[in-house]
FIVEXKOL-147079 format. One record per residue (C-alpha): x, y, z; residue in one letter. Coordinates in pm, whole numbers, padded with zeros to 5 digits, always signed. Example, Ala and Ser with C-alpha at 12.3 -4.5 7.8 and 13.67 -1.06 7.14 Angstrom:
REM residues 2
+01230-00450+00780A;+01367-00106+00714S;
This chain:
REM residues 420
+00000+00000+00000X;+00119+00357-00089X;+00110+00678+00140X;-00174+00697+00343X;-00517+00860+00210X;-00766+00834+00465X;-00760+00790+00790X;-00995+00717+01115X;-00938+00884+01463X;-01087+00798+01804X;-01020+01024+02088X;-01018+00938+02404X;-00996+01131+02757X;-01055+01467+02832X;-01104+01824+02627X;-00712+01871+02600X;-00712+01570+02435X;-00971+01659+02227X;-00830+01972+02102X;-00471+01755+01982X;-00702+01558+01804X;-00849+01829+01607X;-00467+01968+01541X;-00443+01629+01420X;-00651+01670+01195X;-00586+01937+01024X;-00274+01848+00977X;-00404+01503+00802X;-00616+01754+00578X;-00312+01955+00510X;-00163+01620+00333X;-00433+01570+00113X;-00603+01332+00359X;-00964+01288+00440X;-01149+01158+00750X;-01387+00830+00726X;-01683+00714+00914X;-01509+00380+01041X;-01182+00169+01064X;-01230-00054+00838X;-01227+00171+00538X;-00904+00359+00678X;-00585+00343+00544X;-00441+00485+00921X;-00566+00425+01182X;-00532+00657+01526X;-00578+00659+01884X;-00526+00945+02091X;-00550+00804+02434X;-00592+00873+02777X;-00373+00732+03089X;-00489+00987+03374X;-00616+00658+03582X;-00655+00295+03577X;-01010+00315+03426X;-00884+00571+03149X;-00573+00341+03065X;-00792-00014+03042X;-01022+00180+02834X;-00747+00308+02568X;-00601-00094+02584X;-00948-00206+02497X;-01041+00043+02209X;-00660-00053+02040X;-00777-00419+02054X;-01133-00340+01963X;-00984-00116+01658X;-00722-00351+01559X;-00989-00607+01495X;-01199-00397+01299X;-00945-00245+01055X;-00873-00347+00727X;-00590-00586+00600X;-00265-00371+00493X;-00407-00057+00760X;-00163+00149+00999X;-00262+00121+01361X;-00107+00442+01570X;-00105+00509+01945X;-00022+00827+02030X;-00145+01087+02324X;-00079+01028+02690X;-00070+00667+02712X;+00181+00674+02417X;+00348+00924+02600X;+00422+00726+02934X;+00356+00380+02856X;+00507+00373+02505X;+00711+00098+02589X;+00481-00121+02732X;+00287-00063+02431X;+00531-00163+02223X;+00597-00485+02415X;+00262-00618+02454X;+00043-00512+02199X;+00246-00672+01908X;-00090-00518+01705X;+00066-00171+01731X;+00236-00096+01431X;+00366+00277+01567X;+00364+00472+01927X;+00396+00801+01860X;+00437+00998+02205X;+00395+01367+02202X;+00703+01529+01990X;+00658+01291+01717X;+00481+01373+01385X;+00265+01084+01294X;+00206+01323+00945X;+00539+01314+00835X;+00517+01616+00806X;+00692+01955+00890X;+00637+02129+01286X;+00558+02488+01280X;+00735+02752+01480X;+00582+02753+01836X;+00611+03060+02035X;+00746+02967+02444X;+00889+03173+02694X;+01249+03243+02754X;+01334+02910+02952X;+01080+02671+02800X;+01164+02431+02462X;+00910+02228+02281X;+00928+01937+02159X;+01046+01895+01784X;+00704+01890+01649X;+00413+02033+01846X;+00053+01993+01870X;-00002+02298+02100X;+00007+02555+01801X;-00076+02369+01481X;-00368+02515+01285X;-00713+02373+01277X;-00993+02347+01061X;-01314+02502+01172X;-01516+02391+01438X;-01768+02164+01281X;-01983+02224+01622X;-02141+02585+01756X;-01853+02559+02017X;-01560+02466+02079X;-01276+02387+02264X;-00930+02583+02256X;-00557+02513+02455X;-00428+02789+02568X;-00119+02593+02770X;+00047+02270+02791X;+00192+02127+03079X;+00147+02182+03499X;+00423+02357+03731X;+00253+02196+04038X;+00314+01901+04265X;+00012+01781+04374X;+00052+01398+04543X;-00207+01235+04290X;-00087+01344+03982X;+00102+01231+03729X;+00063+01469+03441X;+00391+01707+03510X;+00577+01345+03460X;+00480+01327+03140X;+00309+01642+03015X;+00653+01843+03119X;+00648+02223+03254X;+00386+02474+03159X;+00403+02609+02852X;+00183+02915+02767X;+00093+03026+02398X;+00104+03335+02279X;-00242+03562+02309X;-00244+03646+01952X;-00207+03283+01886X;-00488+03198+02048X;-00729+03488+01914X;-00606+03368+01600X;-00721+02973+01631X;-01015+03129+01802X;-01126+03372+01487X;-01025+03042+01242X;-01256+02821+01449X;-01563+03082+01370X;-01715+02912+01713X;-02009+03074+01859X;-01872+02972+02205X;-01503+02917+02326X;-01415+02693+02560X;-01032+02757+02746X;-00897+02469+02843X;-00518+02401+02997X;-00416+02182+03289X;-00392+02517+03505X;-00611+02723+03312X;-00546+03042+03575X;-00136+03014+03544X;-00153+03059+03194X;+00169+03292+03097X;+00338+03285+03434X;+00595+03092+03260X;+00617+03406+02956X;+00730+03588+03239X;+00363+03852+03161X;+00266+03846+03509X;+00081+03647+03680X;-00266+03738+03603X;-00267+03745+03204X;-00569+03533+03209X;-00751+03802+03263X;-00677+04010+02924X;-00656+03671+02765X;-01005+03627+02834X;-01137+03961+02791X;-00998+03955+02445X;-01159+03607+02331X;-01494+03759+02517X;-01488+04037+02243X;-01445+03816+01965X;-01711+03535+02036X;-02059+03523+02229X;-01941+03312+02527X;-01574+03210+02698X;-01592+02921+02919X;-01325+02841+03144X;-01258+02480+03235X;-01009+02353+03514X;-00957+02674+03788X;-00777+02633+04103X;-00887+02797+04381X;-00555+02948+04535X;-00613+03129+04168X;-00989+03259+04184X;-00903+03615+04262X;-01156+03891+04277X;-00994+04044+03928X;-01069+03675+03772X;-01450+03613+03925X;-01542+04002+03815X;-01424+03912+03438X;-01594+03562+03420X;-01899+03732+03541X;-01908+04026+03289X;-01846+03777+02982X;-02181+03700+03088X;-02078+03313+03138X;-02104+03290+03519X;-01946+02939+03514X;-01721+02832+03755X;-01524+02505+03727X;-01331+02473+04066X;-01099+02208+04100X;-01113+02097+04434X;-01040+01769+04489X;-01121+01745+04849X;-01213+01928+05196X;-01064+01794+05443X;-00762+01975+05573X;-00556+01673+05688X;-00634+01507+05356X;-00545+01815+05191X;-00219+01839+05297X;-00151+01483+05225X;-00226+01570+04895X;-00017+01831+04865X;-00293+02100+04780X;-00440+02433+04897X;-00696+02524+05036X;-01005+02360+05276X;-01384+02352+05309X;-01477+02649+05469X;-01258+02858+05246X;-01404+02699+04974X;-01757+02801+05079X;-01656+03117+05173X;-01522+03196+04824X;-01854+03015+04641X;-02061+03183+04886X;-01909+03584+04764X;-01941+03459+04381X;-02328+03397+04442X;-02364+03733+04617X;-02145+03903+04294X;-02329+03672+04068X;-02680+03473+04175X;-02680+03331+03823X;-02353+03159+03878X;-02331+02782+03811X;-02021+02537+03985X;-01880+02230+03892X;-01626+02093+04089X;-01448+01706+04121X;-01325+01504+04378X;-01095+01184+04474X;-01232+00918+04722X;-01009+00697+04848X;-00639+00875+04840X;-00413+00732+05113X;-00542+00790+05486X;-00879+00925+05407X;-01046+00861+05765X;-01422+00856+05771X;-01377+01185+05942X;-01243+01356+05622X;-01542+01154+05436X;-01811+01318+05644X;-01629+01662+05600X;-01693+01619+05192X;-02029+01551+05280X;-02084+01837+05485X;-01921+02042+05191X;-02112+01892+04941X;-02447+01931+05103X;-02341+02298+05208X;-02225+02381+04866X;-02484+02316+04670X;-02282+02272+04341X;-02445+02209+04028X;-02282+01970+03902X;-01987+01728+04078X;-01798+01434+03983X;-01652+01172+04214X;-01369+00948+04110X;-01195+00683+04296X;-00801+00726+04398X;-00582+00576+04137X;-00209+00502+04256X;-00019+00652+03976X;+00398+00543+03944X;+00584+00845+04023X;+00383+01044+04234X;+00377+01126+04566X;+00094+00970+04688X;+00269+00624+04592X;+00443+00654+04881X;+00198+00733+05149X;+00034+00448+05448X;-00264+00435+05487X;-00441+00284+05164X;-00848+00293+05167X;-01023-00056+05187X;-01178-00116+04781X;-01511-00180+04942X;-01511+00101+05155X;-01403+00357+04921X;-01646+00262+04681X;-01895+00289+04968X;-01768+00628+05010X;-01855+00718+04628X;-02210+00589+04619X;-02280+00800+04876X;-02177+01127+04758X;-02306+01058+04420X;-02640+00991+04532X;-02612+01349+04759X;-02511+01489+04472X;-02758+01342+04256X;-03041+01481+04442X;-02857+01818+04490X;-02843+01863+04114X;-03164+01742+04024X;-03320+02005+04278X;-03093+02231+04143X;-03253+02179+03819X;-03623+02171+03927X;-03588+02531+04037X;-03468+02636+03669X;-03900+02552+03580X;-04060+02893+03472X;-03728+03066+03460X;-03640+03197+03085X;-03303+03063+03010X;-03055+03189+02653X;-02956+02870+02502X;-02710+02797+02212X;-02826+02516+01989X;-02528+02261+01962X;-02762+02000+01759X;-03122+01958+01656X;-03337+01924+01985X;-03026+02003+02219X;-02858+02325+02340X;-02693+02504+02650X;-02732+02798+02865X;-02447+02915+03064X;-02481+02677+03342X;-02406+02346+03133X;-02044+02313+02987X;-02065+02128+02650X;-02004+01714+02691X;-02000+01694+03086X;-02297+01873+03225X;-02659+01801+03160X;-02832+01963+02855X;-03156+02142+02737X;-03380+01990+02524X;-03548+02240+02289X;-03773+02189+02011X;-03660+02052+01646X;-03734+02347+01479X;-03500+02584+01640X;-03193+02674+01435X;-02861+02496+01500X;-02594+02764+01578X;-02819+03022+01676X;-02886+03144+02043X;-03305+03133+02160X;-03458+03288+02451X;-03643+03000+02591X;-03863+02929+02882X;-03762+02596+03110X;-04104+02412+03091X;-03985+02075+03246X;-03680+01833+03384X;-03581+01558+03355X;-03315+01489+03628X;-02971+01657+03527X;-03114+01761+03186X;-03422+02057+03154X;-03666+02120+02889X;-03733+02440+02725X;-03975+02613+02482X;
């Protein structure tokens, strides 16, 4: 078989991943390529995957074998993304139906980087996904990178290990993917959304102007993935006047013991302190936070101190994940590991709080008029659901994809409303 002329691409994982796919593919379009509807009638085959946690990483192992079975005699099968990244190796080794790992810094293309733009200290990788072009967004939204890489330690996490240091873009490359993406709404994404350009040496708040400026170019910024040592009162007063009150904390836990352990800032009542002055700024504002059950010497007094937060909070929307043990970090190290049964224990628990918190969260949205983008026929968004992890609204048929409706919530239907 000759060079490569069409190609099929799962992602897997989170938004960041999402957003190297789509530089992906526009740089398989840039080589004459063009995408098809399923493996079997692909000449390449790719999977961008996901090794976060032990769930993430059997689920990438599974879709190789599932893909590898489906694709045509004579196709390429490629691994690349995060698993590629820290497990290429292993891949290697064991899945003899691998024909290339490509961890990040090599072009799967063939063909040539572009220039990327870092600060003074920082070097990318020989080719880079951060700032490759991209088609436009074949969805009302979208999301963009603004950063790659985290500067902090915390004991769970293994992404600095394999990710590297933050590196922050450029603004003007960033308004420019935004204008070629003709999006209706932008979503920022990075894996410390509120450092971005500390490591430019800008100052430590260019967040701010970097949202302010992708606020005047589209209808609505989202911002995915804050910490809260970073929510200052300069950052909550420009989320609010984007007119996206939409906070995405990232938490993790409560508990100040626990919180130390895992090498992070911060504790429950500052927490609801902080949530509690956004709702007074903003009434309208919507939260979304995660946490880990299980990490090493979680007591059942730290478990009833999430569940005090959680039913004080009164987030919107929360997810709960078990502790992973991830080579390399701190945690890996600690006493004190959490009994399987009882940690999951721990998570049905909270999820069912947090079930009923968001579904009477919801029920008070009934009568309330509500702007929502149509992403699809039937389903759209107001500024309280982030696009693929949040409920949705369900609107009528008729209503235009693409276009933003003033609509009246007439009904829900647990984490998802209806509106007419």
């Amino acid at each position: 078989m000759g060079e490569p002329q069409t190609y099929f691409l799962e992602t897997l994982g989170c938004p960041k991943n999402q957003v190297d796919s789509d530089k992906l593919e526009g740089r398989f379009a840039a080589d004459g390529m063009t995408p098809v509807d399923s493996p079997d009638e692909a000449d390449i085959v790719v999977v961008n995957t996901c090794a976060f946690i032990d769930e993430a990483r059997q689920e990438s192992v599974d879709t190789i074998l599932s893909l590898s079975d489906q694709r045509r005699e004579g196709a390429k099968l490629v691994v690349t993304g995060c698993m590629a990244e820290r497990h290429g190796d292993e891949i290697a080794a064991s899945l003899p139906e691998v024909d290339q790992v490509a961890p990040f810094g090599i072009d799967i293309t063939g063909s040539t980087a572009v220039p990327v733009s870092l600060g003074p200290t920082r070097r990318a990788p020989d080719f880079d996904l951060l700032n490759l072009p991209r088609p436009a967004s074949a969805r009302p939204w979208s999301y963009v990178k603004i950063a790659e890489g985290c500067d902090r330690a915390c004991g769970f996490c293994a992404i600095p290990t394999f990710r590297g240091p933050q590196r922050s873009r450029s603004i003007d490359q960033i308004l420019t993917e935004v204008d070629e993406l003709q999006a209706r709404e932008i979503v920022l994404v990075a894996q410390d959304l509120a450092a971005y350009g500390r490591d430019q040496g800008v100052g430590e708040r260019s967040i701010i102007p970097l949202v302010r400026q992708v606020a005047d170019r589209v209808d609505r910024v989202r911002l995915l993935y804050l910490y809260p040592s970073d929510l200052t009162d300069a950052l909550i007063d420009t989320i609010c006047e984007t007119g996206v009150p939409y906070f995405d904390l990232s938490l993790q836990h409560v508990s100040p013991p626990l919180m130390r352990r895992m090498r992070r800032w911060g504790d429950g009542e500052r927490f609801l302190r902080r949530i509690a002055d956004i709702r007074a700024r903003e009434p309208e504002a919507a939260f979304r936070s995660n946490f880990i059950v299980g990490y090493p010497g979680e007591t059942e007094n730290d478990h009833d101190a999430l569940l005090d937060f959680v039913e004080q909070a009164q987030l919107d929307w929360c997810g709960f994940f078990a502790y992973s043990p991830e080579a390399g970090t701190y945690a890996m190290e600690l006493d004190g590991e959490v009994d399987t049964g009882l940690r999951d224990e721990r998570l049905a628990e909270l999820r069912e709080l947090q079930d009923d918190i968001t579904a009477a969260k919801r029920d008070l949205l009934v009568g309330s008029e509500v702007r929502v983008l149509v992403d699809e026929p039937g389903i759209g968004r107001s500024h309280r659901e982030a696009p693929e992890i949040d409920g949705v609204i369900v609107v009528p048929d008729t209503l235009a994809v693409g276009e933003f409706h003033d609509l009246t919530v007439t009904a829900t239907m647990g984490p998802d409303v209806e509106a007419s």
